[in-house]
C-alpha positions as CSV (number, residue, x, y, z in Angstrom):
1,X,31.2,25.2,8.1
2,X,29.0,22.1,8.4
3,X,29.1,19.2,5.8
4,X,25.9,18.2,4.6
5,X,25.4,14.4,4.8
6,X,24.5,12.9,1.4
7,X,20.4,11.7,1.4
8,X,19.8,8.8,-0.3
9,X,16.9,9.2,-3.2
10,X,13.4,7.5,-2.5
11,X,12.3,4.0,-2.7
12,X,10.6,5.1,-6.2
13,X,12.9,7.5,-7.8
14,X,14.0,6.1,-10.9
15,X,17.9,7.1,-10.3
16,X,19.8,3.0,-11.7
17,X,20.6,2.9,-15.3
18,X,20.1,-1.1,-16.3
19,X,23.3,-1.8,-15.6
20,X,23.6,-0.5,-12.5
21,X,20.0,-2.1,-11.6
22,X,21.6,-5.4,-13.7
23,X,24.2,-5.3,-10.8
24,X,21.9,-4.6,-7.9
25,X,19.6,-7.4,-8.6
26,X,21.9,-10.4,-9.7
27,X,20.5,-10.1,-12.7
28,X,21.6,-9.5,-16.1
29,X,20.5,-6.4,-18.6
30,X,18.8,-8.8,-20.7
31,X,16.5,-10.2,-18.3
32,X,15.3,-7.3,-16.8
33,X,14.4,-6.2,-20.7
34,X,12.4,-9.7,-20.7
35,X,11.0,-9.0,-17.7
36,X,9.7,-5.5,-18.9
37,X,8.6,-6.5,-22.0
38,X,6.3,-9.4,-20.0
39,X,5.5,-6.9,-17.4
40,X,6.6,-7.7,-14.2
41,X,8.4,-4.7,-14.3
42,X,8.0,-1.2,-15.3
43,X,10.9,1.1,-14.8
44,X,11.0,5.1,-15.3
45,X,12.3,6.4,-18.9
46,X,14.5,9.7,-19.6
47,X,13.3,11.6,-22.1
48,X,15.4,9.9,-24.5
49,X,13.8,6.7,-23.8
50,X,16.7,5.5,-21.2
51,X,15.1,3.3,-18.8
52,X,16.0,3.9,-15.1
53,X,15.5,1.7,-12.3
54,X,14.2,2.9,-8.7
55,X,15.1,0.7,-5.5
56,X,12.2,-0.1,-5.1
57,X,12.2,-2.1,-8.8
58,X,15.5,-3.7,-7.7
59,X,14.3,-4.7,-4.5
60,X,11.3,-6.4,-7.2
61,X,14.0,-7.9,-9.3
62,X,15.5,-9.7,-6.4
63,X,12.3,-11.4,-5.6
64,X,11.3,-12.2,-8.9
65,X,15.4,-13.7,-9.0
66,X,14.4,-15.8,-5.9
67,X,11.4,-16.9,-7.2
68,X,12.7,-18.3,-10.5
69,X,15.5,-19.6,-8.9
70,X,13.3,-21.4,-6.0
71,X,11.4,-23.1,-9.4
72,X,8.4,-20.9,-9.9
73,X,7.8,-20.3,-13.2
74,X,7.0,-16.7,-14.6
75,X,3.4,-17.2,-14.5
76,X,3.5,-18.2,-11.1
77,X,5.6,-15.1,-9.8
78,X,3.2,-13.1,-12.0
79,X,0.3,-14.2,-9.6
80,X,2.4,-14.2,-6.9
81,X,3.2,-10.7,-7.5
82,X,-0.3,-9.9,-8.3
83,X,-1.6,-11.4,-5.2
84,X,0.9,-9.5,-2.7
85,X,-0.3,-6.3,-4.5
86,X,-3.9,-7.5,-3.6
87,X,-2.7,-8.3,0.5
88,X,-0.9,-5.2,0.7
89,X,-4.1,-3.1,-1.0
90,X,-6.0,-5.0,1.8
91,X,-4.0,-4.2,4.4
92,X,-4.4,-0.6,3.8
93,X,-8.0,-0.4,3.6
94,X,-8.0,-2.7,6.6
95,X,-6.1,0.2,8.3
96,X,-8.4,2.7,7.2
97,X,-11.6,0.8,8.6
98,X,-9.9,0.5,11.8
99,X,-9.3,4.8,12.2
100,X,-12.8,4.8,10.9
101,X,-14.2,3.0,13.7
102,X,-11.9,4.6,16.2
103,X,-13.4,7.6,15.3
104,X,-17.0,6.4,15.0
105,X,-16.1,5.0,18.7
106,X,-14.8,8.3,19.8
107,X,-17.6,10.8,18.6
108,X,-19.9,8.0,20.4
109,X,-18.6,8.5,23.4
110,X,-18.9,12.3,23.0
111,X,-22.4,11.8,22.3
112,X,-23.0,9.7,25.0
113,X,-21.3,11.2,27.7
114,X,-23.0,14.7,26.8
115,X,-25.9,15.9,29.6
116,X,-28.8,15.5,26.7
117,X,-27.3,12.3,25.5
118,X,-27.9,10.2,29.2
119,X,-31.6,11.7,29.8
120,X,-32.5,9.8,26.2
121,X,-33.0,5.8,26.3
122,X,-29.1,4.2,25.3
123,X,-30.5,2.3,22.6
124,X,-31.6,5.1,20.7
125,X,-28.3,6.1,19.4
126,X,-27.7,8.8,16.7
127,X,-26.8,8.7,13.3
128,X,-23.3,9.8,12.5
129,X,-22.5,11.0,9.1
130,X,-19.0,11.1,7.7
131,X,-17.6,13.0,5.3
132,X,-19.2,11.7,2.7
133,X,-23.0,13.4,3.3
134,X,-24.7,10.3,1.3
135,X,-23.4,7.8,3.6
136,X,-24.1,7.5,6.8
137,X,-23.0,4.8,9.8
138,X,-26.0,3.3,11.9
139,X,-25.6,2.3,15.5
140,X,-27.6,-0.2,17.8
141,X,-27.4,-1.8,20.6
142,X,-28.6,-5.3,20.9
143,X,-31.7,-6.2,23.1
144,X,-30.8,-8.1,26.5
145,X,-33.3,-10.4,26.4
């Protein structure tokens, strides 16, 4: 019989009592009650009302901990905070533009290399539609003049 390896829980499931979380993060019980009730942090709840921390939320306690102990006030690890969220949103949509165009680029090049597609004039390109049937993406080439 095989033994089944353990798997640890997911980044957000809300498995650390405070304690445990306390222990994790440097921190103790008390603070990460401040730091919920200024909301930097919002841990899961039992049904009784038993808060319960994820890893990801410890992993947020230790960098609010290095913050405040590098001399950044709350406020300022509040907008910190606030501003990574914004980079990381960012990122993300910057990553969705970028498979966008890829496949812009691609179904371009269908087009293009298609027999009906070379007998037209190249600067004539079509419009694609995406998903959405409202909006539409508009392709030109520049003039070589």
């Amino acid at each position: 019989m095989t033994r089944r390896e353990p798997r640890a829980p997911a980044p957000d499931a809300a498995v650390y009592v405070i304690s445990v979380a306390a222990e994790l993060s440097g921190l103790h019980p008390q603070t990460l009650r401040s730091y919920e009730r200024m909301g930097l942090i919002m841990p899961g709840r039992t049904g009784g009302g038993g808060r319960r921390y994820s890893h990801r939320d410890i992993e947020l306690l230790r960098e609010i901990a290095s913050l405040t102990a590098g001399g950044v006030g709350i406020e300022g690890v509040r907008r910190i905070l606030e501003l990574e969220h914004q980079v990381a949103a960012l990122q993300s949509r910057a990553e969705e533009l970028q498979a966008e165009l890829a496949a812009t680029r691609d179904a371009l090049r269908a087009v293009m290399s298609s027999p009906t597609t070379r007998r037209t004039d190249p600067n004539k390109l079509p419009v694609l539609r995406g998903p959405d049937p409202s909006a539409s993406v508009v392709v030109w080439r520049r003039s070589r003049d």
